[in-house]
Every structure is written in structure tokens, then in C-alpha cells.
Backbone as CSV, one residue per row, in Angstrom:
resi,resn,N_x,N_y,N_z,CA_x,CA_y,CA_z,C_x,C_y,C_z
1,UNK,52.437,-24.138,53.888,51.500,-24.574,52.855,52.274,-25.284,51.742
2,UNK,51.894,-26.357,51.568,52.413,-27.031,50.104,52.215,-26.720,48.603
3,UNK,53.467,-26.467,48.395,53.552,-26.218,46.875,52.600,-26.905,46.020
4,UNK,51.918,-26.928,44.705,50.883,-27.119,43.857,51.678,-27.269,42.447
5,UNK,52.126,-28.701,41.823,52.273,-28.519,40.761,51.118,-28.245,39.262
6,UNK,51.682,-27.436,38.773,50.492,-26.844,37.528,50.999,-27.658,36.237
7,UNK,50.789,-27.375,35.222,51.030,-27.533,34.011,50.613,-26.733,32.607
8,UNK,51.113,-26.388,32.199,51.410,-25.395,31.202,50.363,-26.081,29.557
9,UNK,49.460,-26.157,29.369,48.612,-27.245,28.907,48.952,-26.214,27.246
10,UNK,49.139,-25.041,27.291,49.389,-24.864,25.914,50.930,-25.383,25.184
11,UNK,51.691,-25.615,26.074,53.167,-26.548,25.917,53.267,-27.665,25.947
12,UNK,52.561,-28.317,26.687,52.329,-29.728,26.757,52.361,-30.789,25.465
13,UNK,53.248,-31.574,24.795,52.869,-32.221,23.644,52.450,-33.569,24.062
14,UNK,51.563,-33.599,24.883,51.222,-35.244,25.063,52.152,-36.303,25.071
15,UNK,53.395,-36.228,25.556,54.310,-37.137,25.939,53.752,-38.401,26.656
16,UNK,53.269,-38.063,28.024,52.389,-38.901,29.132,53.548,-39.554,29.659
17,UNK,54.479,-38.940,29.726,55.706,-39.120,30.555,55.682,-38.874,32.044
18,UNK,54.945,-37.575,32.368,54.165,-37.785,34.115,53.643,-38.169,34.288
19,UNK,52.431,-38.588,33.358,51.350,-39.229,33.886,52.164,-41.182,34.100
20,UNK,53.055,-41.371,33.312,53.710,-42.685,33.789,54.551,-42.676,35.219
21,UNK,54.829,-41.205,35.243,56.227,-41.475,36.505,55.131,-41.122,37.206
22,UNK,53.711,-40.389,37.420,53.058,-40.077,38.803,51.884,-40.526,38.235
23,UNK,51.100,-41.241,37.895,49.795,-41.660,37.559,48.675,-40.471,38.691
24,UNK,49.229,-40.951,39.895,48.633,-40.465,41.161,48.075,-38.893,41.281
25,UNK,49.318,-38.095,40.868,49.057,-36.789,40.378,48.574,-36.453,39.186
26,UNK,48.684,-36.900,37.947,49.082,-36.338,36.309,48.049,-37.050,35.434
27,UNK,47.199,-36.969,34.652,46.307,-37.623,33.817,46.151,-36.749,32.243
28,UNK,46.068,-37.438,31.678,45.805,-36.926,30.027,44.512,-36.480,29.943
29,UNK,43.945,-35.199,29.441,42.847,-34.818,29.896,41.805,-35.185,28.780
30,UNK,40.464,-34.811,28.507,39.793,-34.727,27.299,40.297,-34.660,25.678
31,UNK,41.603,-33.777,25.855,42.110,-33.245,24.864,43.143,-34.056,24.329
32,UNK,43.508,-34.597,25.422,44.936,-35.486,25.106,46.246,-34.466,25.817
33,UNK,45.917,-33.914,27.263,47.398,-32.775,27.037,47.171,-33.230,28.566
34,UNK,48.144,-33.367,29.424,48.794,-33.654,30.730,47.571,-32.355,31.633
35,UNK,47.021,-33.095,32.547,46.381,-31.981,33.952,46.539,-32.543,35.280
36,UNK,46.694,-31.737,36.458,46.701,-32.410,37.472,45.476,-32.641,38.076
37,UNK,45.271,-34.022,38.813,43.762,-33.907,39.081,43.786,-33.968,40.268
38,UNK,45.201,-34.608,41.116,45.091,-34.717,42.463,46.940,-34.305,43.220
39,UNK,46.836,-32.730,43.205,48.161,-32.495,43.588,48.937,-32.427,44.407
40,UNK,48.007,-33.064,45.349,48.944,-33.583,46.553,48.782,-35.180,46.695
41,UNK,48.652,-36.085,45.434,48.572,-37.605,45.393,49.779,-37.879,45.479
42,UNK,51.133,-37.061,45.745,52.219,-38.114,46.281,53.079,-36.989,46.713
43,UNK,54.285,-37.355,46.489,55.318,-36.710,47.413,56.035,-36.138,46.500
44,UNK,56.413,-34.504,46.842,57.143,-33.587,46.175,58.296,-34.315,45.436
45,UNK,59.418,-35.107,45.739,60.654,-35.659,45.427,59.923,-35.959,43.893
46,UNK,58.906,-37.095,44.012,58.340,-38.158,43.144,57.452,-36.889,41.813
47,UNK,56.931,-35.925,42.357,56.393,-34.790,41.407,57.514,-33.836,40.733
48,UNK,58.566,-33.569,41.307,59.622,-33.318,40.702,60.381,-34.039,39.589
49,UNK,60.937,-35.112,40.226,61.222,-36.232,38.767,60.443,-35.858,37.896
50,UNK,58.916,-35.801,37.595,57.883,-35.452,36.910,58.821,-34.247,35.998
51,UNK,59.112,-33.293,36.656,58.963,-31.796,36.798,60.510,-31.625,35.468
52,UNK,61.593,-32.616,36.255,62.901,-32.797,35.457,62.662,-33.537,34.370
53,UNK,61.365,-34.064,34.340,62.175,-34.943,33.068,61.141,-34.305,32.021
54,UNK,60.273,-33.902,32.088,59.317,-33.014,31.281,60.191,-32.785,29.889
55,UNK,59.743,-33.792,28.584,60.663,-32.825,27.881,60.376,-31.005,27.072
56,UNK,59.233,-30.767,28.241,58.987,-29.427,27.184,59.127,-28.426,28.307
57,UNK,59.496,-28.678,29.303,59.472,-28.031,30.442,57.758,-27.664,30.971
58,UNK,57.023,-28.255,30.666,55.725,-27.754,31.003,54.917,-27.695,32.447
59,UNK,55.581,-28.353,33.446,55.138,-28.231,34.525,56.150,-27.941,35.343
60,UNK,55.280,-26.727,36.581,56.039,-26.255,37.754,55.356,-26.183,38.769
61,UNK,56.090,-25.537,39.816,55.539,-25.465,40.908,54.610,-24.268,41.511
62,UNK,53.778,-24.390,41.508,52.927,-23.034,41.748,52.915,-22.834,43.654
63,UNK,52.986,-21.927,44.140,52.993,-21.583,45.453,51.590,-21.395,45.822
């Protein structure tokens, strides 16, 4: 089964730094704070980058 990246939406400072490196996965929600809407829209490698460059650490990998 494939891993599920989440996001931590009370950490989140609206960077939109995933939502640039994964559009596919990552969108700015109502609020203005990073959600995933489609988490298997690309490939783990490409959701990771996401994952490293986060500067608040706010998203991981949920099992």
C-alpha cells in the first residue's frame, strides 16, 4: 500500500513552496495553509523534495 503524504495545517505558514514543487499533489486551501487534494498525483521521489524542503517541517508521510 502506498504511503499518503499529510500536512500538519496548524504548522504550515503558507510558504506555497509544495504547492510550487507538486502543484499535482499540494494546494493552498480556503484558509491560505498547504492541503493535499490528490495524494497519489505524482511520484513519491517528487512528494518528498516537497517533504525536504518544507521550511517548517510540516508535511510527512502517513502509512
Amino acid at each position: 500500500m502506498a504511503r499518503t503524504p499529510v500536512v500538519d495545517q496548524d504548522t504550515c505558514i503558507s510558504c506555497n513552496l509544495c504547492v510550487d514543487l507538486v502543484p499535482e499533489v499540494f494546494k493552498l486551501n480556503e484558509d491560505g495553509v498547504a492541503e493535499v487534494y490528490a495524494p497519489q498525483g505524482a511520484a513519491e521521489e517528487k512528494i518528498q523534495d516537497a517533504i525536504d524542503n518544507c521550511p517548517v517541517s510540516c508535511i510527512a508521510w502517513e502509512d
